[in-house]
C-alpha positions as CSV (number, residue, x, y, z in Angstrom):
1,X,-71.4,-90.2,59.3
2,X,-74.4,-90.6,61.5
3,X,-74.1,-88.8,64.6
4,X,-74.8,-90.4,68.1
5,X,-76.0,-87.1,69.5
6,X,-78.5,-84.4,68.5
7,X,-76.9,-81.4,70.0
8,X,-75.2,-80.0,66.9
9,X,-71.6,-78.8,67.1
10,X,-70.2,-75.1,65.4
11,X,-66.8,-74.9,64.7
12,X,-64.9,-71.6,64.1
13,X,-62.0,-72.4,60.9
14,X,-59.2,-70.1,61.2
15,X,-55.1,-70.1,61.2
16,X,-55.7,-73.6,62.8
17,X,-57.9,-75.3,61.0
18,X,-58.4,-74.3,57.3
19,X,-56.3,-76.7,55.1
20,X,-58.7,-79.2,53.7
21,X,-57.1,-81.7,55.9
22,X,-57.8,-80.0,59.2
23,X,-61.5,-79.5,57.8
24,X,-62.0,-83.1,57.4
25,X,-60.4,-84.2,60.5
26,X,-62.6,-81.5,62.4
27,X,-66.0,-83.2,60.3
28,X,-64.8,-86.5,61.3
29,X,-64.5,-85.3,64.8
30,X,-68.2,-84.1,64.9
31,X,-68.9,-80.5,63.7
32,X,-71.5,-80.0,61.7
33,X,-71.3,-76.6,61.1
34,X,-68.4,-74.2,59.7
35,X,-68.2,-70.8,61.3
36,X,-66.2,-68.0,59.0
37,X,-65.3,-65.2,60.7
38,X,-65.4,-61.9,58.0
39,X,-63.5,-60.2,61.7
40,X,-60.8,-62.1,60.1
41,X,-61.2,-63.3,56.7
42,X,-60.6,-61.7,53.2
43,X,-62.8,-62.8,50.6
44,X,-60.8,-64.7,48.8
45,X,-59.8,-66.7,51.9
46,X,-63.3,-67.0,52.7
47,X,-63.3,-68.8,48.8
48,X,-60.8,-70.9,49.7
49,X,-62.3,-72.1,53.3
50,X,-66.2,-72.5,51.4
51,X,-64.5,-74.7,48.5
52,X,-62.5,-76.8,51.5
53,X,-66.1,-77.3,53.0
54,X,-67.6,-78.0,50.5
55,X,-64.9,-81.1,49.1
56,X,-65.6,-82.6,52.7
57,X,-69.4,-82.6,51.8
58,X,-68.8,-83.7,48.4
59,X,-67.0,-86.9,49.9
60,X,-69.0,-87.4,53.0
61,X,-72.1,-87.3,50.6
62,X,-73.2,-85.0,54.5
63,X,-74.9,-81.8,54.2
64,X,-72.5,-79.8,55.8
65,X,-73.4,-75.9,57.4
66,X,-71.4,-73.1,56.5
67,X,-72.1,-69.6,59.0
68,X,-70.5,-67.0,57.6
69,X,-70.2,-64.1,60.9
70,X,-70.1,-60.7,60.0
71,X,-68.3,-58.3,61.7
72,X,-70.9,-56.0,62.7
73,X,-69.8,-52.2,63.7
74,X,-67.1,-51.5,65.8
75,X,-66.6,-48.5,68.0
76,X,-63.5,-47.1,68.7
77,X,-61.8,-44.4,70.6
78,X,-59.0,-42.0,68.7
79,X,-55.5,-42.2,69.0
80,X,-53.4,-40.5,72.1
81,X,-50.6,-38.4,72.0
82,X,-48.2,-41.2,74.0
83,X,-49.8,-44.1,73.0
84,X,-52.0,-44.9,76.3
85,X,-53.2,-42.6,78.9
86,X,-53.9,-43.6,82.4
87,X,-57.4,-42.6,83.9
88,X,-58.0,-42.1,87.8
89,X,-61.5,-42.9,89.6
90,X,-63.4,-40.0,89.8
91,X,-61.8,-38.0,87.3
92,X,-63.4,-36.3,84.4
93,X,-62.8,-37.6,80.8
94,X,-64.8,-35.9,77.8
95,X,-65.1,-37.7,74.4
96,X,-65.3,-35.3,71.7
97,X,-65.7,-34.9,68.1
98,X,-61.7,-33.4,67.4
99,X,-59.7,-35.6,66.0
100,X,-56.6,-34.4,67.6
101,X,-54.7,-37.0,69.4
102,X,-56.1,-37.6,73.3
103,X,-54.3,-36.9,76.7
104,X,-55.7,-37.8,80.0
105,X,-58.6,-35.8,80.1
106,X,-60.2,-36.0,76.6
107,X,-60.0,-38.3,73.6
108,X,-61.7,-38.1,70.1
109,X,-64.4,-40.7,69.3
110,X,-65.2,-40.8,65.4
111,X,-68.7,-41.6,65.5
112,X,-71.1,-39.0,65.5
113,X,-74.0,-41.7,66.3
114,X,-73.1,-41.6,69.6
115,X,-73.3,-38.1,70.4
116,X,-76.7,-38.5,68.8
117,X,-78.1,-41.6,71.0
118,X,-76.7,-41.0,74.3
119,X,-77.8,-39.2,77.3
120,X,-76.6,-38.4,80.5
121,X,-76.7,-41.5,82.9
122,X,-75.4,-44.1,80.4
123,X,-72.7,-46.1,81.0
124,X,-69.5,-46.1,78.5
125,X,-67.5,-49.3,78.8
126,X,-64.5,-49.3,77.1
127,X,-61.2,-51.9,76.4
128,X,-63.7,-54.9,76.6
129,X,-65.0,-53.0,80.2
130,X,-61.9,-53.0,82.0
131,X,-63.0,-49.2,81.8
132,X,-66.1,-47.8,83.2
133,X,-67.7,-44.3,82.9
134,X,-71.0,-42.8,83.5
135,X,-71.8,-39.8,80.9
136,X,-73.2,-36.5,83.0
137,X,-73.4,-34.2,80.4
138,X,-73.8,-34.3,75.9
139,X,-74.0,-32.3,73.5
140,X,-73.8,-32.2,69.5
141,X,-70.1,-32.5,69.4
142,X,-69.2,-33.8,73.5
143,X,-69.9,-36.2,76.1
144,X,-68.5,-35.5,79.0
145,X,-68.2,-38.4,81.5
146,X,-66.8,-39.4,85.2
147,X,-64.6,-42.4,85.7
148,X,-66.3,-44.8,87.4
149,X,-63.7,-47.8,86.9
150,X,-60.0,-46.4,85.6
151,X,-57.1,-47.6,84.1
152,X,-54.6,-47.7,81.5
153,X,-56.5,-46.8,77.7
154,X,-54.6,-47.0,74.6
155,X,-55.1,-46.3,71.5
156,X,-58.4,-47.5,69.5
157,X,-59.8,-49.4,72.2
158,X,-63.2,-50.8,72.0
159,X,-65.8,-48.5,73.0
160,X,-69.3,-50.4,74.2
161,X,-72.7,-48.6,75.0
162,X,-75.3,-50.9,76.9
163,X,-77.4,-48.4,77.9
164,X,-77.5,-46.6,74.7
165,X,-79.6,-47.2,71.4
166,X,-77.4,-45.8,68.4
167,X,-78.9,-44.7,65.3
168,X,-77.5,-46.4,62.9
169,X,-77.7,-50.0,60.7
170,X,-75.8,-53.1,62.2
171,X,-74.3,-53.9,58.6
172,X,-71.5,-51.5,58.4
173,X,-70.4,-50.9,54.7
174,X,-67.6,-54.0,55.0
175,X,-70.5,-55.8,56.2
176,X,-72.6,-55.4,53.3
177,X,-69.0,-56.1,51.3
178,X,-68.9,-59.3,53.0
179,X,-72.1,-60.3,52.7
180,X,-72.4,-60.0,48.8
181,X,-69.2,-61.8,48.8
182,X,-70.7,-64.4,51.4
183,X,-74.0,-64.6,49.7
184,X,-72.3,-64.9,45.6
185,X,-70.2,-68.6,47.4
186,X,-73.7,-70.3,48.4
187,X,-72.8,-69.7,52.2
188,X,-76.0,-70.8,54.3
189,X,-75.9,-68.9,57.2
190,X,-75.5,-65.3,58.1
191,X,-74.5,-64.2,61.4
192,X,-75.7,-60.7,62.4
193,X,-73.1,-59.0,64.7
194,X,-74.4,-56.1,67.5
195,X,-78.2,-56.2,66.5
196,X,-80.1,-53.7,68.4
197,X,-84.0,-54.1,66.6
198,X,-85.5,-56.4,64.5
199,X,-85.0,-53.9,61.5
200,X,-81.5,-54.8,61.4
201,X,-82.7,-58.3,60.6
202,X,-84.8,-57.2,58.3
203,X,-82.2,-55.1,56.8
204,X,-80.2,-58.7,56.3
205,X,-83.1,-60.5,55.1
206,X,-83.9,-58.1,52.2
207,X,-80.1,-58.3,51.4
208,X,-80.2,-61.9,51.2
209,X,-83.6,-62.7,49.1
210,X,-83.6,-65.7,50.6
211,X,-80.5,-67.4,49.3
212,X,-79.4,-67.8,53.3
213,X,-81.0,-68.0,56.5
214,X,-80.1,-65.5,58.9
215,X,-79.3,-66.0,62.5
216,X,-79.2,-62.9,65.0
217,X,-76.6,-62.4,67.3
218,X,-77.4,-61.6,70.8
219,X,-74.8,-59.7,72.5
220,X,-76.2,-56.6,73.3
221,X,-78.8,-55.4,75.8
222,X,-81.1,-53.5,73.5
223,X,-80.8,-56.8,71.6
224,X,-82.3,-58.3,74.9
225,X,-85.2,-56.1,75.5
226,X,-86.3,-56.6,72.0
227,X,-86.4,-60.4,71.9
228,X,-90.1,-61.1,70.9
229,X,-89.4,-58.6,68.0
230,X,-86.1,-60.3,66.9
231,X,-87.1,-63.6,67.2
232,X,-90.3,-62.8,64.9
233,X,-88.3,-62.0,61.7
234,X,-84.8,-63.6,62.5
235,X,-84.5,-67.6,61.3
236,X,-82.0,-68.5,64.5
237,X,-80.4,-67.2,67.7
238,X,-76.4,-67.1,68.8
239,X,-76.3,-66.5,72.7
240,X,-73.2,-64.6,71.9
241,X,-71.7,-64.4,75.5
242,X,-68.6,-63.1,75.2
243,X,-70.1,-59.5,74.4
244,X,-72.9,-59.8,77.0
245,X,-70.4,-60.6,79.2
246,X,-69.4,-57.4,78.3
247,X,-72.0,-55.1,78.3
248,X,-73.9,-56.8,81.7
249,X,-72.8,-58.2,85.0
250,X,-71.2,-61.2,84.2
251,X,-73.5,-62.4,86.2
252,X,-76.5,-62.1,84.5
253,X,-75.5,-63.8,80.9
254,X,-76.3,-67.5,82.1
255,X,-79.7,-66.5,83.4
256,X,-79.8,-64.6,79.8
257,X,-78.5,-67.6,78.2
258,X,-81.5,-69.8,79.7
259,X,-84.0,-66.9,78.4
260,X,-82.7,-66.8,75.0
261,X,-82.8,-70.7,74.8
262,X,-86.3,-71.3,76.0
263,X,-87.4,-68.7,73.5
264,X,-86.1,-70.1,70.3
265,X,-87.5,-73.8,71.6
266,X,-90.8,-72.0,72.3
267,X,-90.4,-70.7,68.6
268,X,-89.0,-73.6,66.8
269,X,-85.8,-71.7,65.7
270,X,-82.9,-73.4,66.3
271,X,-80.4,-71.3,68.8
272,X,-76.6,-71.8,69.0
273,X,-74.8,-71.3,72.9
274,X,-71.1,-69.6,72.0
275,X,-68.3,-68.2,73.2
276,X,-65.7,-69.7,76.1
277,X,-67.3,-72.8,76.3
278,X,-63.6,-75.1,76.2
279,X,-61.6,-71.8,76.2
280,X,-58.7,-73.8,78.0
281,X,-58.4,-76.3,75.5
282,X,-56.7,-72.9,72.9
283,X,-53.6,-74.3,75.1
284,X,-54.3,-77.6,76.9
285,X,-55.6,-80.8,75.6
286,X,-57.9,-80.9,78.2
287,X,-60.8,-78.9,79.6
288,X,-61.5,-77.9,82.8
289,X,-64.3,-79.3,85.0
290,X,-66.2,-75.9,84.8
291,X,-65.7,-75.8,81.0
292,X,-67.3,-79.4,81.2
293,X,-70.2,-78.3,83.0
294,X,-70.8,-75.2,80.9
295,X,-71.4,-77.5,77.8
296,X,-73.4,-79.6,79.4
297,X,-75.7,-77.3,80.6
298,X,-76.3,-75.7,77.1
299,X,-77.2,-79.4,76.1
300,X,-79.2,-80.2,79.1
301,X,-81.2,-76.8,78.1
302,X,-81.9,-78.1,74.8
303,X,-79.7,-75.7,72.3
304,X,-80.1,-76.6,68.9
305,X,-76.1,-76.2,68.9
306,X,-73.2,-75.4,70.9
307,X,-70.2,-73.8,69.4
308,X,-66.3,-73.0,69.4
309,X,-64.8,-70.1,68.9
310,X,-60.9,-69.8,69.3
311,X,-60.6,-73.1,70.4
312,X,-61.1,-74.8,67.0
313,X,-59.8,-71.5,65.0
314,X,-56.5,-70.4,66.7
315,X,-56.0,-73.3,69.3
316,X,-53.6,-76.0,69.5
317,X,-55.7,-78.9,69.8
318,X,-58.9,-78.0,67.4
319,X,-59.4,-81.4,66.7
320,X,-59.4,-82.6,70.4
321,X,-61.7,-79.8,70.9
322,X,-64.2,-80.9,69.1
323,X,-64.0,-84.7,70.0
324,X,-64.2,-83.2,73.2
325,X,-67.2,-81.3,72.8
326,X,-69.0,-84.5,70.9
327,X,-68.2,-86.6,74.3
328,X,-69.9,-84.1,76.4
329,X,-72.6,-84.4,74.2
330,X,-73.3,-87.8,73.8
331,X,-72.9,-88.2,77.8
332,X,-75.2,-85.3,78.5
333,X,-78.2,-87.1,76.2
334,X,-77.5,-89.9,77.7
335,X,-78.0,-89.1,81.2
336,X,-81.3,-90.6,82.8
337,X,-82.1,-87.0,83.6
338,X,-82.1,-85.1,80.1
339,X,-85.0,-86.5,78.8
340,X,-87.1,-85.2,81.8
341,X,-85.2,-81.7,81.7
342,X,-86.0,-82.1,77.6
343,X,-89.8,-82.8,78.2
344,X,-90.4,-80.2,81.5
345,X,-89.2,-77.5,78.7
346,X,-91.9,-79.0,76.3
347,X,-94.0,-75.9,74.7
348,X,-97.4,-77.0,73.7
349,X,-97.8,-76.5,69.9
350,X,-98.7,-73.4,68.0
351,X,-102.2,-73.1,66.7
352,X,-101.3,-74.3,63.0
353,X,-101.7,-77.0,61.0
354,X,-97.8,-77.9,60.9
355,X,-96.9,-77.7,64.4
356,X,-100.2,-79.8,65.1
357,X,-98.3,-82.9,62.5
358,X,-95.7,-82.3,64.1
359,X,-96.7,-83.0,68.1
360,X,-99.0,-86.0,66.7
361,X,-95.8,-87.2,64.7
362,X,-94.3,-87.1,68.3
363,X,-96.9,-88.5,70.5
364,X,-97.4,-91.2,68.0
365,X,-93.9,-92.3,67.7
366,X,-93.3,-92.3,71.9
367,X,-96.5,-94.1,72.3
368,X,-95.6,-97.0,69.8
369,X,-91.9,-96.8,70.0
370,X,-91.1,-96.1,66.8
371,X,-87.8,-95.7,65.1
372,X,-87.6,-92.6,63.7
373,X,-89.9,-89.7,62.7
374,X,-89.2,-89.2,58.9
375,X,-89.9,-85.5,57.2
376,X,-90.2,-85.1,54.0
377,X,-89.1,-81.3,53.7
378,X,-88.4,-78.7,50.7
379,X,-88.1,-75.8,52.3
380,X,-86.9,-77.0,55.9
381,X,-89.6,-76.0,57.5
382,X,-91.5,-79.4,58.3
383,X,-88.0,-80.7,59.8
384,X,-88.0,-77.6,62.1
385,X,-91.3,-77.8,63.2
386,X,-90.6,-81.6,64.3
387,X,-87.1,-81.0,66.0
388,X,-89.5,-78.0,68.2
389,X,-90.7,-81.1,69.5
390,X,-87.4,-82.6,70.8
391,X,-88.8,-85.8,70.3
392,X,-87.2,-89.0,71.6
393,X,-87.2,-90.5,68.2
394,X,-84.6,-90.0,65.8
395,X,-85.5,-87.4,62.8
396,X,-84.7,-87.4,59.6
397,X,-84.9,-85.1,56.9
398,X,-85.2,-85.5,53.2
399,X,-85.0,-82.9,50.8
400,X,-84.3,-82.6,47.1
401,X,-82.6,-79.4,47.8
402,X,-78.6,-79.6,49.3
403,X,-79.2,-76.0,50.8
404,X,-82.3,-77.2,52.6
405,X,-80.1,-80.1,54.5
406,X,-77.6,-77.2,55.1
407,X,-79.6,-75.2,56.4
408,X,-81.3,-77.8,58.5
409,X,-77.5,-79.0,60.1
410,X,-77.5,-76.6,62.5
411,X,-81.0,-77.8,63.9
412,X,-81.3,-79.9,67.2
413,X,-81.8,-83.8,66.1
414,X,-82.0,-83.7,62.3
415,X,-80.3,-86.1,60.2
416,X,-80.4,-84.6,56.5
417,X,-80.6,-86.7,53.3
418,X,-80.5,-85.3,50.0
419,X,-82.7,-87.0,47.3
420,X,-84.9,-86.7,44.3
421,X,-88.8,-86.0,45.3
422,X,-90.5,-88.7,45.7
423,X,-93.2,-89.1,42.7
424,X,-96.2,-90.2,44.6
425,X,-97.2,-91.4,48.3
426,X,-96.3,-94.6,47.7
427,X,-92.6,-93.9,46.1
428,X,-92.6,-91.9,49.0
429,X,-93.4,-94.3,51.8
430,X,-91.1,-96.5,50.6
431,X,-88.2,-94.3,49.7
432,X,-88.7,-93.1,53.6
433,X,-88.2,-96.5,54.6
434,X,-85.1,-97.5,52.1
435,X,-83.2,-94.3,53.5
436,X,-84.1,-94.9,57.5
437,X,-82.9,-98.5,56.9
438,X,-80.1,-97.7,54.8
439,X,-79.3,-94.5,57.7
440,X,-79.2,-97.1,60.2
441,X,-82.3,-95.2,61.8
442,X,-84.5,-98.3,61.6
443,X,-84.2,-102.1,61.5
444,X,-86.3,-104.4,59.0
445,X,-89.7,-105.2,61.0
446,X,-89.4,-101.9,62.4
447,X,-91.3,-99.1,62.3
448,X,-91.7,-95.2,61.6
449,X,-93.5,-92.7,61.0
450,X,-93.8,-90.4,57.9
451,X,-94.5,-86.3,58.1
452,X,-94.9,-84.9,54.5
453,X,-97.5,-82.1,52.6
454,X,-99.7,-83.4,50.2
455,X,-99.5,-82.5,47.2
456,X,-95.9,-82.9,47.1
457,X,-93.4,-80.2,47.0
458,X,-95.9,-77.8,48.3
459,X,-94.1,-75.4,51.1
460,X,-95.9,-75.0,54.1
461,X,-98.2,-77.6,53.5
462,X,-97.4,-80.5,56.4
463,X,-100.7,-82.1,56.6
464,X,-100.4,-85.9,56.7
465,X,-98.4,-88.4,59.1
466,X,-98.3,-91.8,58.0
467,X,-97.1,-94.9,59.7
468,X,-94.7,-97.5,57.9
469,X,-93.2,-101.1,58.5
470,X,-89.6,-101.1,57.3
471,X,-90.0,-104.1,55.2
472,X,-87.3,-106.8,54.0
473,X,-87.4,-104.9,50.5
474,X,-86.0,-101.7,52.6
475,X,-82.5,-103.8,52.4
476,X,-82.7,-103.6,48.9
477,X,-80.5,-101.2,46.8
């Protein structure tokens, strides 16, 4: 199941696509990576979806990702007395702490951590912004606001603040649910919903001890203006457009989306582009041309990944979907143009003795033409430093622990094997060599080159690079 692309492909399973069947057909198709979505998912379902996944790996013998999405908090406004109000321009409309059902001039909002963040000046967008409203005066218990956009607004509509930094922790008490219940089924991912600081990562991370990586989801200003703060502590990035589509002009997310992506390459953590990127194909077997484009420009950009949302979870043609996006893919990185869009993004390497293995690893192989740059990783972290590179060789991980290839199969470019240590240099020199040749990486009288830490098994320890022929014994079981 070698891939012929290194842009890495996240499916979303849902109503559509979680027999074992649909599973495997959507593997064979290209995705690497699983999405659950807890929006949507009991735990027991969520069981029944990892155990599907993980009969697919099992038979593939592929390291195969599983993200697990939490839900994150949702604001809501109360209930109105007929169902739906309709709100004029201009009017007044005052949010209040009364749960008594709304009319058209006031409706109650059950969540007092608003009344504590805002101020007056920030914008209220509410039913996905189809409604806009600028507050002019708080208090403990009201915000009163003007209409700047109206409409029709029912009950329990979506309430978003972009302007506004709430007090309170992005994992909600179903969140923290979910996340035991996520973290208890070996999941490998953990996808943080509305993050608005880097301690809500944190939060995650102390949760987790470790026993899954956790990537942030960026869909909220706040989220934004804290970047070099989130991306310190989290281990990946989602360039969650739909919601910053929400809570900014439309027309500054792909300018964000560029931003977000160039800092997670400058970083080394891998970043996924999501939301509405074949959103025709939920009811055509086609895309559109724009859809097209929209991929391709995530790939051009380098993402470690690009994902699918309703397309592959709720669509009728999740399996087209993702052949679809695998196409684009494989076009895109082959186009005489990527590689020089790839390499004019190139950050030089960090000042440490890893990320200085791995740009030698890369210059080496370029400059002799080698086959494949092969890391031998525990913990992931030599295969992510290598993939930072983007190098034009293939890469390929091997690891004697499964999570460590799951983990790695949302990365840009790696190919994971799972295998015993090797014992010694040699052993693993010539493992290296057995697995590229058996891979189909590399050809006998080729060659590659080797990135490891000496001693073995030592985390954090890349320190030596070592160049190999694939010999004739390479063929050899």
């Amino acid at each position: 199941m070698r891939r012929l692309r290194r842009t890495k492909i996240v499916a979303t399973l849902g109503p559509a696509s979680s027999s074992g069947e649909m599973i495997r057909k959507l593997f064979e198709a290209g995705a690497d990576v699983f999405r659950i979505n807890m929006s949507h998912t009991t735990h027991d379902k969520m069981r029944e979806l990892v155990a599907a996944i993980r009969a697919v790996e099992k038979h593939y013998d592929r390291p195969i990702g599983i993200l697990v999405d939490l839900q994150g908090p949702k604001l809501r406004v109360g209930a109105f007395a007929g169902g739906s109000v309709m709100l004029e321009k201009g009017a007044t409309f005052t949010l209040d702490t009364d749960n008594a059902a709304g009319d058209a001039t006031r409706a109650y909002l059950p969540h007092p951590e608003i009344f504590a963040g805002i101020e007056p000046g920030h914008t209220l967008l509410l039913d996905d912004g189809k409604i806009r409203m600028v507050t002019t005066d708080t208090s403990k218990d009201k915000i009163v606001t003007r209409v700047e956009v109206g409409g029709k607004l029912s009950d329990r509509k979506g309430v978003s603040l972009p302007d506004t930094l709430i007090p309170f922790s992005a994992l909600t008490p179903k969140d923290r649910s979910d996340l035991d219940a996520a973290l208890d089924a070996n999941i490998d991912w953990i996808g943080l919903s509305f993050i608005q600081r880097a301690d809500d990562i944190a939060e995650a991370k102390k949760i987790a001890r470790g026993r899954a990586a956790v990537m942030a989801k960026i869909e909220k200003p706040s989220a934004v203006h804290r970047l070099d703060e989130i991306m310190d502590v989290t281990d990946a990035l989602m360039v969650a457009r739909g919601d910053l589509g929400v809570e900014m002009p439309l027309e500054k997310v792909p300018g964000i989306q560029k931003q977000l992506t160039r800092a997670a390459r400058r970083a080394g953590k891998p970043v996924v582009v999501a939301t509405q990127m074949l959103e025709s194909m939920i009811n055509s077997p086609v895309p559109t041309r724009a859809e097209v484009s929209d991929v391709a420009t995530a790939i051009f950009e380098g993402a470690d990944a690009v994902m699918l949302s309703a397309e592959s979870a709720a669509g009728q043609y999740p399996v087209e979907a993702v052949a679809t996006m695998n196409r684009i893919a494989e076009e895109v990185e082959g186009d005489a143009t990527y590689r020089s869009i790839i390499d004019a993004q190139h950050a030089p390497p960090e000042a440490t003795g890893p990320d200085a293995i791995a740009a030698a690893a890369h210059q080496i192989a370029d400059t002799l033409d080698l086959s494949a740059i092969i890391c031998w990783t525990g913990s992931g972290s030599t295969g992510l430093r290598v993939a930072r590179e983007r190098p034009q060789a293939s890469i390929v991980a091997i690891s004697p622990n499964v999570a460590t290839g799951r983990k790695l199969s949302v990365a840009w470019g790696i190919h994971c094997v799972v295998a015993e240590d090797a014992h010694d240099q040699d052993d693993m020199v010539q493992r290296a060599c057995r697995i590229a040749f058996k891979e189909g990486f590399a050809k006998a009288g080729r060659r590659v080159i080797i990135v490891a830490g000496v001693p073995l098994g030592t985390p954090g320890a890349t320190n030596m690079v070592r160049i190999a022929f694939v010999g004739a014994d390479a063929t050899d079981e």
